[in-house]
C-alpha positions in Angstrom: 75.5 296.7 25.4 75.7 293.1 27.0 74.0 291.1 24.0 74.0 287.6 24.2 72.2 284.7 22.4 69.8 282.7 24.3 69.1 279.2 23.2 66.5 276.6 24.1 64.3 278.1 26.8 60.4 279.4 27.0 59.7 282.9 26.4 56.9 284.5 28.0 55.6 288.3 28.5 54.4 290.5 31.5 52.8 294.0 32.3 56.0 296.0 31.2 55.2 298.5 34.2 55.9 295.6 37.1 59.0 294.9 36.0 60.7 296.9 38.8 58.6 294.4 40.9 59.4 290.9 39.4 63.4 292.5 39.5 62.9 293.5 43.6 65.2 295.8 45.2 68.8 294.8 44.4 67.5 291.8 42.6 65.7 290.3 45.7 62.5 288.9 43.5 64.5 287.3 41.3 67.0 285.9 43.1 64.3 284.2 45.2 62.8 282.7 42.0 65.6 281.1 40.7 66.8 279.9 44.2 63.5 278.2 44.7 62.5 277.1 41.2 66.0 276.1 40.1 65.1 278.0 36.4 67.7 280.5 34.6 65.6 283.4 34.0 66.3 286.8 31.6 64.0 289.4 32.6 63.5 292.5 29.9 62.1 295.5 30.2 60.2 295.4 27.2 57.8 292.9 28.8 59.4 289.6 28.2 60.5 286.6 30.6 63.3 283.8 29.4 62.7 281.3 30.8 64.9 278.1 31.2 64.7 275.0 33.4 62.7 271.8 34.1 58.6 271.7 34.0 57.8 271.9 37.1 60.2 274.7 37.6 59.0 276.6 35.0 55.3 275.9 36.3 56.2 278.1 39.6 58.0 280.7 37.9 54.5 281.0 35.7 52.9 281.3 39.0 54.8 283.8 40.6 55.1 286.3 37.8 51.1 286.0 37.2 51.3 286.2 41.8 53.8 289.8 41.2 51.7 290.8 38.4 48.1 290.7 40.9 49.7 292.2 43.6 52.1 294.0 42.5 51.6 297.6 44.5 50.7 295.8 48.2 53.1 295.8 50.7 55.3 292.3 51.7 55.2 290.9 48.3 58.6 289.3 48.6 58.0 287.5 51.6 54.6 286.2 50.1 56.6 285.4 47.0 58.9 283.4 48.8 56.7 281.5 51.3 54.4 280.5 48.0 57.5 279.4 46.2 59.1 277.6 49.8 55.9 275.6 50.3 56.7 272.5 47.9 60.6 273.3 47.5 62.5 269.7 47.2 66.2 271.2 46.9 66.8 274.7 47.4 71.0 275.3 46.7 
């Protein structure tokens, strides 16, 4: 088991069943969160988010998961995801 301590940080929880979703296909969804919000982000299966960064980061990861959450069975999601996230980016690495 890879067990770790996380310190400092916001947790938050989700609709266990979209976690395949807020994950994405070879970590796609993810990795587009944390490129565009700049937050380190723990996602569990048991329906809870760790969430690390500055406010306003934090604020659009908040968004996005509640975004995934609502649409979570429609088609494109990632692009939308993106795009949503992409609209007010300042530095994306």
């Amino acid at each position: 088991r890879n067990l770790f301590k996380l310190k400092g940080g916001h947790l938050i929880e989700f609709e266990p069943s979209v976690y395949r979703r807020i994950i994405g296909k070879k970590y796609s969804m993810i990795e587009i969160i944390q490129k565009y919000t700049r937050c380190r982000i723990k996602v569990g299966k048991n329906g809870r988010i760790w969430i690390d960064g500055d406010a306003d980061g934090i604020e659009k990861v908040l968004a996005a998961i509640s975004m995934i959450e609502r649409e979570a069975i429609t088609f494109g999601l990632t692009d939308r995801i993106e795009e949503f996230l992409k609209k007010d980016a300042k530095d994306v690495r």
